[in-house]
BARO-203138 format. One record per residue (C-alpha): residue number from 1; x, y, z. Coordinates in steps of 0.1 Angstrom, whole numbers. Example, Ala and Ser with C-alpha at 12.3 -4.5 7.8 and 13.67 -1.06 7.14 Angstrom:
<rovos>
+-----+-------+-------+-------+
!   k !    xx !    yy !    zz !
+-----+-------+-------+-------+
!   1 !   123 !   -45 !    78 !
!   2 !   137 !   -11 !    71 !
+-----+-------+-------+-------+
</rovos>
This chain:
<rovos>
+-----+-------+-------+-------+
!   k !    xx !    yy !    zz !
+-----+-------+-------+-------+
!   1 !   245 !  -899 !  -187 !
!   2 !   246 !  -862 !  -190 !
!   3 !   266 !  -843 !  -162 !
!   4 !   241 !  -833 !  -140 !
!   5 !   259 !  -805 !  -123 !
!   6 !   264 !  -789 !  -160 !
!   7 !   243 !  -763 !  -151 !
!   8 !   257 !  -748 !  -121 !
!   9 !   294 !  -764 !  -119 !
!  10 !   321 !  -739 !  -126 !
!  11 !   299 !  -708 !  -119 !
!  12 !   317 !  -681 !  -102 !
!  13 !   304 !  -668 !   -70 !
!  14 !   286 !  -639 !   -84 !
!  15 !   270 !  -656 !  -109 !
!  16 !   256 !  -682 !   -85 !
!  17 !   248 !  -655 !   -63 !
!  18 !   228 !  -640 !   -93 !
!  19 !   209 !  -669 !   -99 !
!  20 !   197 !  -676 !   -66 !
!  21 !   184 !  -636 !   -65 !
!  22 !   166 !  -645 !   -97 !
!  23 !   149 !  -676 !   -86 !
!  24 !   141 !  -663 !   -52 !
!  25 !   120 !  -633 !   -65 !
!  26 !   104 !  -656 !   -85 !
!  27 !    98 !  -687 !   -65 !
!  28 !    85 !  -663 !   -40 !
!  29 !    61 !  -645 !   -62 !
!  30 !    54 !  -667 !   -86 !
!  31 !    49 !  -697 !   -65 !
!  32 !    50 !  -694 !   -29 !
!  33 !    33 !  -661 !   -14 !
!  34 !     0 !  -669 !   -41 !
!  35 !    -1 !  -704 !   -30 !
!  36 !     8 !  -715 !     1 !
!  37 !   -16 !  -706 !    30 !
!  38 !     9 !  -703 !    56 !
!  39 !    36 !  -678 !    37 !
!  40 !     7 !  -658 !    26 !
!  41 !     0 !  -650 !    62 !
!  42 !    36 !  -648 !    69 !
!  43 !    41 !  -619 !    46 !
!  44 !     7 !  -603 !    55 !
!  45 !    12 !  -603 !    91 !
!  46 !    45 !  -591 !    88 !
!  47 !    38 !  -567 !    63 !
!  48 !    62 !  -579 !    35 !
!  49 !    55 !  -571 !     1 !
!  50 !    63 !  -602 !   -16 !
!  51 !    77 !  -578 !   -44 !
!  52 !   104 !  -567 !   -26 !
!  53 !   125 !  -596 !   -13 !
!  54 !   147 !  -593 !   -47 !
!  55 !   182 !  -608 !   -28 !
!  56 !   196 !  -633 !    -4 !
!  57 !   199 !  -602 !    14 !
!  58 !   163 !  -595 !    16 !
!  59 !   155 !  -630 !    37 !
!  60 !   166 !  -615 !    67 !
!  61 !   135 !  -599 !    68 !
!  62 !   111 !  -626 !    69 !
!  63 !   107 !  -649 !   101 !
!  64 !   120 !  -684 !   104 !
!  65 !   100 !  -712 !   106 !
!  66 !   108 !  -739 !   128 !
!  67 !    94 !  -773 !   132 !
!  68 !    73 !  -759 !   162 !
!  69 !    50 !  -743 !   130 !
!  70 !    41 !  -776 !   118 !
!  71 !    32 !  -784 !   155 !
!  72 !    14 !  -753 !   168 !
!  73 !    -9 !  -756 !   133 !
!  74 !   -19 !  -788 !   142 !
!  75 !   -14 !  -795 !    99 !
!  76 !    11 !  -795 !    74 !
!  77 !   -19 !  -784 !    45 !
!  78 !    -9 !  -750 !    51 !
!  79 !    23 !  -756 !    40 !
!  80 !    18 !  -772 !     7 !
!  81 !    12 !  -751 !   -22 !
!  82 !   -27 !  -748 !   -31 !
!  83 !   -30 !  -732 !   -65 !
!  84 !   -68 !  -725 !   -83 !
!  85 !   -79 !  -709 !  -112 !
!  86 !   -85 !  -674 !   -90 !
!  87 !   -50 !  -675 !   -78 !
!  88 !   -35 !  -685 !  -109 !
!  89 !   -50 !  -653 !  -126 !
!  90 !   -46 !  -631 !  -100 !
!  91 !    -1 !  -637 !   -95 !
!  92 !     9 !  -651 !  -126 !
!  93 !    21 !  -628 !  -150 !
!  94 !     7 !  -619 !  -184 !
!  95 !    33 !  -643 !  -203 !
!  96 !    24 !  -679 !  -181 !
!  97 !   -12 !  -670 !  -184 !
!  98 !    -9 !  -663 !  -224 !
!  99 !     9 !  -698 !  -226 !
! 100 !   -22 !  -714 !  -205 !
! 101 !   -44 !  -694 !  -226 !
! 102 !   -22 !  -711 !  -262 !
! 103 !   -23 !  -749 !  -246 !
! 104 !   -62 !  -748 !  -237 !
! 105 !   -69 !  -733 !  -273 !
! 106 !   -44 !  -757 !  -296 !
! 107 !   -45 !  -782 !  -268 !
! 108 !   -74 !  -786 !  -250 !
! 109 !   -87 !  -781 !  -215 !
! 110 !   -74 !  -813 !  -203 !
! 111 !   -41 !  -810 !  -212 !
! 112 !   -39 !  -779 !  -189 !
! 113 !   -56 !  -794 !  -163 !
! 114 !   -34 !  -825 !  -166 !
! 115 !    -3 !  -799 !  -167 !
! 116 !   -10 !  -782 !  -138 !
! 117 !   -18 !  -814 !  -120 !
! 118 !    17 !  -830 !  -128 !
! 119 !    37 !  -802 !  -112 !
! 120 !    15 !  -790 !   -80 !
! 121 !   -10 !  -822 !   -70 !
! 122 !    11 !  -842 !   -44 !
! 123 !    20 !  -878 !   -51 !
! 124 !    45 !  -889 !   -29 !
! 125 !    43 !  -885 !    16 !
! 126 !    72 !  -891 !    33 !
! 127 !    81 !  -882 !    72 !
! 128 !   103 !  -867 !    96 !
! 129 !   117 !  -893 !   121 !
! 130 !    96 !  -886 !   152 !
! 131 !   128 !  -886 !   176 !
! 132 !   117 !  -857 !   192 !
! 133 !    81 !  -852 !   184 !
! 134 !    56 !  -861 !   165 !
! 135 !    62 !  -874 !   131 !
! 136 !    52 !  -844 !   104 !
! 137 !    46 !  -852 !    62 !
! 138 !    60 !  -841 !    39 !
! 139 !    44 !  -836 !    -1 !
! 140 !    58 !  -843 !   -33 !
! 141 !    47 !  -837 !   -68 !
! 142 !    60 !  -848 !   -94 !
! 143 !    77 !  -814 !  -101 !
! 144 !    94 !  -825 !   -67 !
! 145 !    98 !  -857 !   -76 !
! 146 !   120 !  -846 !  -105 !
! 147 !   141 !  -828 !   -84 !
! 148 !   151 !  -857 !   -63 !
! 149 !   158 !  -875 !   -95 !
! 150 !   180 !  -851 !  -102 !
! 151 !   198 !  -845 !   -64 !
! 152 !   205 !  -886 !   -73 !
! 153 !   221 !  -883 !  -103 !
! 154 !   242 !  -859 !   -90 !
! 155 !   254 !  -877 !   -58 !
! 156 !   258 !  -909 !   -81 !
! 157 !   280 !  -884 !  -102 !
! 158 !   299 !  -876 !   -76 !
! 159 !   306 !  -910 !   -59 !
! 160 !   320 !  -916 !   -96 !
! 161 !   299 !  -950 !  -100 !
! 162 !   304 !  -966 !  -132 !
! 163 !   277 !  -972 !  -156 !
! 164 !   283 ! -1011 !  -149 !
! 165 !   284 ! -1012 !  -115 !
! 166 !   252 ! -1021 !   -91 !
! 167 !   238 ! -1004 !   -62 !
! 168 !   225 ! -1024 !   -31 !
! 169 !   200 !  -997 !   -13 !
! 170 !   200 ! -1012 !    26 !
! 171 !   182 !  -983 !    39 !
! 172 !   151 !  -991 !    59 !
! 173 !   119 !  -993 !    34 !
! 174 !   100 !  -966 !    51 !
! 175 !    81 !  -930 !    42 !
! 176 !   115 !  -915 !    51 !
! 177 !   139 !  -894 !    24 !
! 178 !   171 !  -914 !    27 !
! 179 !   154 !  -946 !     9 !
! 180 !   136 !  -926 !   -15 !
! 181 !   167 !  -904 !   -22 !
! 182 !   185 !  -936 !   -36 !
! 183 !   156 !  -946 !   -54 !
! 184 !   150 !  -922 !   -78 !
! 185 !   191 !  -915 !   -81 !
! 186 !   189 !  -953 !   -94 !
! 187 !   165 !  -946 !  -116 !
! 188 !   180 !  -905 !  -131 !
! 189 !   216 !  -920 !  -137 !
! 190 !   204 !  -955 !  -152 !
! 191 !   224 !  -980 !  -127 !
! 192 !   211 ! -1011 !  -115 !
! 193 !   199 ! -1008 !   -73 !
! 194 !   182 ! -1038 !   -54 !
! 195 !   163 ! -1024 !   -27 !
! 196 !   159 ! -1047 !     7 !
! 197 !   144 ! -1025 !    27 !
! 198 !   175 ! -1034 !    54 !
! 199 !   174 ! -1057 !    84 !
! 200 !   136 ! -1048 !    93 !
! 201 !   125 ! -1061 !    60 !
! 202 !   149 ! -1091 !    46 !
! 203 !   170 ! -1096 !    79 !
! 204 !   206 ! -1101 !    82 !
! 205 !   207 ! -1132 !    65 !
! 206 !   187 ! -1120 !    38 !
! 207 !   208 ! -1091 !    31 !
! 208 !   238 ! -1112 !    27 !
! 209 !   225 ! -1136 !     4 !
! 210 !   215 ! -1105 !   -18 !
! 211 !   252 ! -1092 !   -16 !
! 212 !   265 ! -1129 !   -24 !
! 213 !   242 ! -1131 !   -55 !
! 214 !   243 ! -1094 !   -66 !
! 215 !   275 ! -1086 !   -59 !
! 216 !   272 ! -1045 !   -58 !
! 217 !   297 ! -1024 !   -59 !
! 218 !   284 !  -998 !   -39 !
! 219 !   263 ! -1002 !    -7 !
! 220 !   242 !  -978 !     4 !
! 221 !   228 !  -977 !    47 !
! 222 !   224 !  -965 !    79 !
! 223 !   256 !  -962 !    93 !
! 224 !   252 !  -986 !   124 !
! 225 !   233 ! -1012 !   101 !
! 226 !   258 ! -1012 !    78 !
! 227 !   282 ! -1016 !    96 !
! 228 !   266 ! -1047 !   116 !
! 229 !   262 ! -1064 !    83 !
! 230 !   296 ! -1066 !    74 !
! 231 !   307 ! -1075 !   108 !
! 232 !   284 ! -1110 !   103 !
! 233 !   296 ! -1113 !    66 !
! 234 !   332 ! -1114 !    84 !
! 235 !   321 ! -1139 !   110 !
! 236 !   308 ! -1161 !    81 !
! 237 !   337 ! -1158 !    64 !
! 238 !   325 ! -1142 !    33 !
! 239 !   352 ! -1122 !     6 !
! 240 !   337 ! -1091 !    -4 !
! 241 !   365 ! -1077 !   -28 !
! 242 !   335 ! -1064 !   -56 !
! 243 !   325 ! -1041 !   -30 !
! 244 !   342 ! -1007 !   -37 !
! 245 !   323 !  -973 !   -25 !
! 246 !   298 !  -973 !     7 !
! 247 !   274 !  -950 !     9 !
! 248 !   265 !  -936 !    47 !
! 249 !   231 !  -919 !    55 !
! 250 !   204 !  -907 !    79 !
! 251 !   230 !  -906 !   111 !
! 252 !   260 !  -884 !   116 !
! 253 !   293 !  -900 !   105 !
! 254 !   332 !  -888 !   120 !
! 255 !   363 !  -899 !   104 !
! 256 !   372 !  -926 !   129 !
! 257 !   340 !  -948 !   120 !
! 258 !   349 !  -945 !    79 !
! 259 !   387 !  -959 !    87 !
! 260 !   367 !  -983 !   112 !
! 261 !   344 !  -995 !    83 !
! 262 !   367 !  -995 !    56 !
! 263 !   393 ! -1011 !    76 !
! 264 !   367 ! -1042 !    85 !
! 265 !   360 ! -1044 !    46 !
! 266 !   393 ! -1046 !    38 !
! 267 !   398 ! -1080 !    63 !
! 268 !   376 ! -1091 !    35 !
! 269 !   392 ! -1082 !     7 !
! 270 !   381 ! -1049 !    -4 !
! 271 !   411 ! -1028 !   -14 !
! 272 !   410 !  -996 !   -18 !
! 273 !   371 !  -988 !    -3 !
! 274 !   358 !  -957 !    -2 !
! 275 !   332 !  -944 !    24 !
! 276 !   310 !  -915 !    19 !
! 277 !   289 !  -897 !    41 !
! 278 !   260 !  -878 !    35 !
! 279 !   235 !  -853 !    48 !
! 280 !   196 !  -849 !    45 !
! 281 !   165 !  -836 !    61 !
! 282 !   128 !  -843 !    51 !
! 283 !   123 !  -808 !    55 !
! 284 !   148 !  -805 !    21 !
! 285 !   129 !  -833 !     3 !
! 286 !   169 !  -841 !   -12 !
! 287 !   204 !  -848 !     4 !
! 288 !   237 !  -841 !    -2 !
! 289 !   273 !  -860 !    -6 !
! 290 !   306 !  -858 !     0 !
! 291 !   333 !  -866 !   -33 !
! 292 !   357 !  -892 !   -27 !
! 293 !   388 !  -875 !    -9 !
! 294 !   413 !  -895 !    14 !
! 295 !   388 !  -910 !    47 !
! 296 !   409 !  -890 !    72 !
! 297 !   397 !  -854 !    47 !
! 298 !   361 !  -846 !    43 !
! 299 !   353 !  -822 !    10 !
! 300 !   324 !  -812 !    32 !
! 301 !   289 !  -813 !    13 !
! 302 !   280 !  -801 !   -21 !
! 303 !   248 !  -783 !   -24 !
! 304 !   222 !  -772 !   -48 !
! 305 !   223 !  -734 !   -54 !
! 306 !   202 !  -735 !   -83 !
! 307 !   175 !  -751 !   -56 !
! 308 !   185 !  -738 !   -26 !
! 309 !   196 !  -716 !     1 !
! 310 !   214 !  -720 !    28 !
! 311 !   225 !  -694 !    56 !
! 312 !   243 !  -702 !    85 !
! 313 !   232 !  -682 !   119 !
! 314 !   240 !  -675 !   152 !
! 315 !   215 !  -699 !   174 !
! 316 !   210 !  -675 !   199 !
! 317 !   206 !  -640 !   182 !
! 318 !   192 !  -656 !   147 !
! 319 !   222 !  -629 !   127 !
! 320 !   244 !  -644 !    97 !
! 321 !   275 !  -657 !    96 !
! 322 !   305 !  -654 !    74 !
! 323 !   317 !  -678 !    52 !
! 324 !   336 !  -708 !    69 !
! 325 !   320 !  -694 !   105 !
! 326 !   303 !  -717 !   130 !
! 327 !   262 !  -719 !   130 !
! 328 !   229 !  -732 !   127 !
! 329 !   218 !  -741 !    94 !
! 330 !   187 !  -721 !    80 !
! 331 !   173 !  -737 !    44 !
! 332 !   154 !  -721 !    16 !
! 333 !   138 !  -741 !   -10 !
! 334 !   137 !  -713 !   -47 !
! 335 !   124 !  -743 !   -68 !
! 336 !    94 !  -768 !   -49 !
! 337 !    60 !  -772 !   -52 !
! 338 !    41 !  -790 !   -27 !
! 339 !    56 !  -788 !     6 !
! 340 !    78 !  -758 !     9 !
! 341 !    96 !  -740 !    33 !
! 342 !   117 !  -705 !    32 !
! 343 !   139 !  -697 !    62 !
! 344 !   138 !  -735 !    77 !
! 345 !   159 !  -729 !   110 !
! 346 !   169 !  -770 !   114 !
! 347 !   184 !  -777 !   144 !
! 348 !   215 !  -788 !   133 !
! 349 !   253 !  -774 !   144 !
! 350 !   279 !  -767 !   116 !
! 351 !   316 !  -761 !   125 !
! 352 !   329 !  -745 !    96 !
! 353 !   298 !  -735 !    79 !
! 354 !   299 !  -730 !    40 !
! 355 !   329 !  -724 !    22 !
! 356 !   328 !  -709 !   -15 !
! 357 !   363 !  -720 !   -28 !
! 358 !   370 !  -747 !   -56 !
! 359 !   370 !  -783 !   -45 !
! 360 !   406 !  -795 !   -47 !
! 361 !   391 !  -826 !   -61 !
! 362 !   359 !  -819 !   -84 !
! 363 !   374 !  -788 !   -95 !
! 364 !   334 !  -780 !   -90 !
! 365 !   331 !  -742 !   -74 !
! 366 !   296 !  -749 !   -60 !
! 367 !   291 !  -742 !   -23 !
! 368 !   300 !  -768 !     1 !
! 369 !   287 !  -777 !    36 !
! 370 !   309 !  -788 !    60 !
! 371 !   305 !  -825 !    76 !
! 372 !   310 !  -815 !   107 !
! 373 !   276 !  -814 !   122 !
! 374 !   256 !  -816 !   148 !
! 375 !   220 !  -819 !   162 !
! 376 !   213 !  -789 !   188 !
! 377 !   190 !  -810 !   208 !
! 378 !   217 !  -832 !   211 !
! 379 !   232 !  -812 !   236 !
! 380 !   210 !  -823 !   270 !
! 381 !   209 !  -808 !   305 !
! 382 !   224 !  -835 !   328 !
! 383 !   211 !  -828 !   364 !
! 384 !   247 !  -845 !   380 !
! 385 !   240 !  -829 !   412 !
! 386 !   218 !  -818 !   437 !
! 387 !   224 !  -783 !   432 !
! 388 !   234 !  -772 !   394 !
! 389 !   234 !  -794 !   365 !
! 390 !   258 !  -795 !   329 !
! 391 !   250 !  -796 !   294 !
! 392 !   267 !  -820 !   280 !
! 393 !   270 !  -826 !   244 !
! 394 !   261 !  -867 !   237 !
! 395 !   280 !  -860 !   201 !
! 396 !   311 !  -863 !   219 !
! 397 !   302 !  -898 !   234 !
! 398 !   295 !  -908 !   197 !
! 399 !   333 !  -896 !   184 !
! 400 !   349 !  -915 !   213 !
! 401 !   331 !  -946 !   213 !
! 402 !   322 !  -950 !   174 !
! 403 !   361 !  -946 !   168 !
! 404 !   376 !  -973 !   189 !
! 405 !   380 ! -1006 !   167 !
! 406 !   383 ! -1028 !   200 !
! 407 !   344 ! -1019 !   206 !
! 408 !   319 ! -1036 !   179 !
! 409 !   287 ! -1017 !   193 !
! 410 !   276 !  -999 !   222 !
! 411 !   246 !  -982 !   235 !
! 412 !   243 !  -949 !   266 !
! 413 !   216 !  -949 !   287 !
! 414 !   205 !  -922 !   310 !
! 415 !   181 !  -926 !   339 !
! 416 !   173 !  -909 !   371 !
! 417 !   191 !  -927 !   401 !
! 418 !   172 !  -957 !   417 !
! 419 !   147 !  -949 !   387 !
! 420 !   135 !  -914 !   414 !
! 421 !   125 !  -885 !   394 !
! 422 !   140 !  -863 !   421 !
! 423 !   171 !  -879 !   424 !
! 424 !   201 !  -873 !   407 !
! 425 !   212 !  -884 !   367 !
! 426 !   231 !  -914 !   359 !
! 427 !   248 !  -928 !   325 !
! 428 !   252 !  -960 !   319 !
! 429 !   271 !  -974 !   292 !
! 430 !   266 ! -1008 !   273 !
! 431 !   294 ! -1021 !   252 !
! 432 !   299 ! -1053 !   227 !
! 433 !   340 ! -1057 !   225 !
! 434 !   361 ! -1080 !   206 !
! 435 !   377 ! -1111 !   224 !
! 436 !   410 ! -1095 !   225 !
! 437 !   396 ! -1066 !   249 !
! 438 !   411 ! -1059 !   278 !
! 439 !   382 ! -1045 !   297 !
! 440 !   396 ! -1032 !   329 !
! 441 !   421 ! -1011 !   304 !
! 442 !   392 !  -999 !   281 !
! 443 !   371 !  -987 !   309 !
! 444 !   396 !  -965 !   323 !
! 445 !   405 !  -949 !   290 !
! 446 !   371 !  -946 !   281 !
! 447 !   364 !  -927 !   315 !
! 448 !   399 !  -904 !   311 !
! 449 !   388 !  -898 !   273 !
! 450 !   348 !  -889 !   284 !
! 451 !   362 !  -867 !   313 !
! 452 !   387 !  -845 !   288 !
! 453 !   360 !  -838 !   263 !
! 454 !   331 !  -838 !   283 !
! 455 !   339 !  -833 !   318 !
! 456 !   315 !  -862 !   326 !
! 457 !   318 !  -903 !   324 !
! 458 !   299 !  -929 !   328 !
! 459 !   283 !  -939 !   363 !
! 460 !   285 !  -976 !   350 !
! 461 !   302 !  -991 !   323 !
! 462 !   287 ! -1030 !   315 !
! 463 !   296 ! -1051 !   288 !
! 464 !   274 ! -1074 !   271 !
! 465 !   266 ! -1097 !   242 !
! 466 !   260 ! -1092 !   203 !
! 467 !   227 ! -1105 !   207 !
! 468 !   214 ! -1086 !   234 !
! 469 !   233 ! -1057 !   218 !
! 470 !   219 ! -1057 !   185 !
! 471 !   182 ! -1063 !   208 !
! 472 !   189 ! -1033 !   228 !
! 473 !   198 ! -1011 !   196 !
! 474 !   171 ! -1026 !   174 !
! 475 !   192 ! -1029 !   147 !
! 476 !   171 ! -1053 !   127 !
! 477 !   137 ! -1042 !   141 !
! 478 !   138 ! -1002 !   137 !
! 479 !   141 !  -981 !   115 !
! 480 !   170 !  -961 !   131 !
! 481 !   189 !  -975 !   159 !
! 482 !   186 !  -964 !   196 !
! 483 !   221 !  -953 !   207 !
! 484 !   212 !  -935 !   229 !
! 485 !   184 !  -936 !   249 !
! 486 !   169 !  -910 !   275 !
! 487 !   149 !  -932 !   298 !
! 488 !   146 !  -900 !   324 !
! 489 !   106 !  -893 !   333 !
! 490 !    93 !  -864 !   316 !
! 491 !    90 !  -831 !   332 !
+-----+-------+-------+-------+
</rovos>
């Protein structure tokens, strides 16, 4: 298979930089501002000449988008380029139209129209989550569809799989980008992937009978359902010494749960594991990877710049950060069709933003994200008194409890006290332990760790079984699991 980071590998920094001015001015011109409703009116409202916005620099001037767009429209059309013959003549320049003009002479009609349809007319739908509000679609053509072919083959690339080993894809079969994402990256770097769909589709059982007869080398899943798996492939006794590289997605990943995970696998024989994390949003219609450093390191994650831009901003005042600074993370697609968005302000946290440097390991000089991130709506106001409540940041709860071997799975729940919406806020915390547990000694460090980083604990702390554990997380019945679960009345 051909390298697919060839293109943009050992580029120095100005010369990425120069590329990504180039495709903005004309992604933006060329593709965007004539055919997609809702940037048209972006730049008219504002008064933007679409000519203008040359540089990276020159985004600063145009408005984020947020998902509260998609929402106030009421429809995702607007979005999604529309082009027509009208348009088409009006923005492109002289030398696209002459080459239309060549293929309809020498080629016919319909091998234009069949042209034009293969990179703009939408084949593929997939959607955001829904966690916070209403699930929104996102387009792909087969332009698009290319690209995540080629985001595949360079994450395959980096995990350095072999062209002999096989790929077991336990993401949940849904319209959702992580199972697509391995898909198509399947399919660009030619390596054999079974697909189960996870635990909502085949089951646990299912899944490993498919490992058993497959035996992959890589495994590719959710983080908590992936986990889960191999904890009932060690209580059935199974080896699983084939399996080398494990693939995380969709959920946020901290050190402590790789040495967790690679530590169960290795009980079963699997030397020398590595575990990967990586990062995606179906806004981005792609995802990114980590390269395999030592589990307690994290390269951080390798992105696209000839796709792509990323800025990292102050959430409060919306102004740029420097390299390496702390942020939200703002995306800009310079090569889509369908669905596209320029300035996307995602909700997530990044500690230690984008650095520019050469990867110690890849060599590679492309930009890398750090894995350090977080979602900003994560961060919840917790009424603990009657008089003032905290935010408290629930990521925290996830690093303590997701990095303690003795606890297999656990769940937080908060409610209003004796279930009154006036009353004060309560956490409750559920938690599957091993046998060994002492549980009198792991409540009280859980409580001393939860008060150091969070200045709150939990009002209850109950233990409980597997079964009613993996019930409560619907771990083999959704399509992402329900750590943790705001059960307060909504204001």
């Amino acid at each position: 298979m051909r390298n697919p980071w060839r293109a943009v590998a050992h580029m120095s920094r100005q010369q990425l930089q120069d590329l990504q001015n180039k495709k903005l001015h004309h992604f933006v011109n060329t593709y965007l501002y004539p055919f997609s409703p809702h940037y048209r009116k972006v730049f008219d409202d504002n008064n933007i000449d679409p000519r203008t916005i040359r540089t990276i620099d020159d985004l600063r001037r145009i408005p984020f988008t947020s998902k509260r767009n998609f929402i106030e429209q009421g429809t995702f059309k607007e979005f999604v380029q529309a082009p027509d013959e009208a348009k088409i003549k009006s923005f492109w320049p002289k030398s696209k139209l002459l080459c239309l003009a060549k293929d309809k002479i020498f080629k016919g009609p319909d091998y234009v129209k069949e042209k034009l349809s293969e990179e703009f007319k939408p084949v593929l739908m997939t959607f955001t989550t829904g966690t916070t509000s209403t699930p929104i679609p996102f387009l792909y053509s087969n332009y698009d569809i290319q690209n995540l072919h080629l985001s595949g083959a360079r994450m395959v690339h980096l995990f350095e799989v072999g062209e002999s080993e096989i790929l077991l894809n336990i993401f949940p079969y849904a319209p959702h980008l992580a199972f697509w994402q391995v898909v198509f990256g399947g399919f660009s770097s030619h390596r054999l992937a079974l697909s189960t769909g996870g635990g909502k589709t085949l089951g646990t059982e299912g899944n490993l009978r498919a490992i058993e007869k497959m035996k992959p080398t890589v495994v590719l899943g959710v983080p908590s359902y992936v986990y889960h798996l191999f904890r009932e492939a060690k209580e059935q006794g199974c080896q699983l010494s084939y399996i080398k590289k494990v693939v995380l997605g969709a959920s946020r990943v901290t050190t402590g749960f790789k040495i967790k995970l690679a530590e169960l696998l290795q009980s079963m024989g699997a030397d020398h594991v590595s575990v990967f994390g990586t990062y995606g949003f179906t806004e981005s219609r792609c995802a990114w990877a980590e390269c395999p450093t030592e589990l307690e390191q994290s390269s951080g994650y390798f992105l696209y710049p000839d796709k792509e831009i990323f800025e990292i901003v102050d959430p409060e005042t919306g102004e740029p950060k420097g390299e390496g600074e702390d942020g939200e993370i703002v995306y800009t697609s310079i090569d889509s069709r369908a669905s596209s968005v320029l300035r996307y302000r995602t909700g997530d946290f990044v500690k230690g933003g984008i650095v520019y440097s050469e990867c110690p390991y890849t060599k590679m000089c492309v930009p890398r994200l750090s894995s350090d991130i977080t979602r900003l709506s994560d961060v919840k106001d917790l009424q603990l008194s009657k008089i003032k409540g905290a935010l408290v940041n629930l990521n925290h709860f996830s690093s303590i409890l997701s990095n303690m071997p003795i606890i297999d799975e656990w769940q937080l729940e908060i409610r209003k006290k004796n279930d009154d919406p006036y009353e004060v806020d309560e956490m409750v915390l559920y938690l599957c332990v091993q046998k060994s547990c002492n549980q009198d000694e792991l409540k009280d460090k859980i409580k001393k760790q939860m008060q150091s980083m969070t200045e709150v604990c939990p009002n209850t702390i109950e233990f409980i079984d597997m079964k009613e554990m993996v019930k409560r997380l619907g771990l083999e019945t959704e399509n992402k699991e329900k750590r943790i679960l705001d059960k307060r009345p909504k204001s």
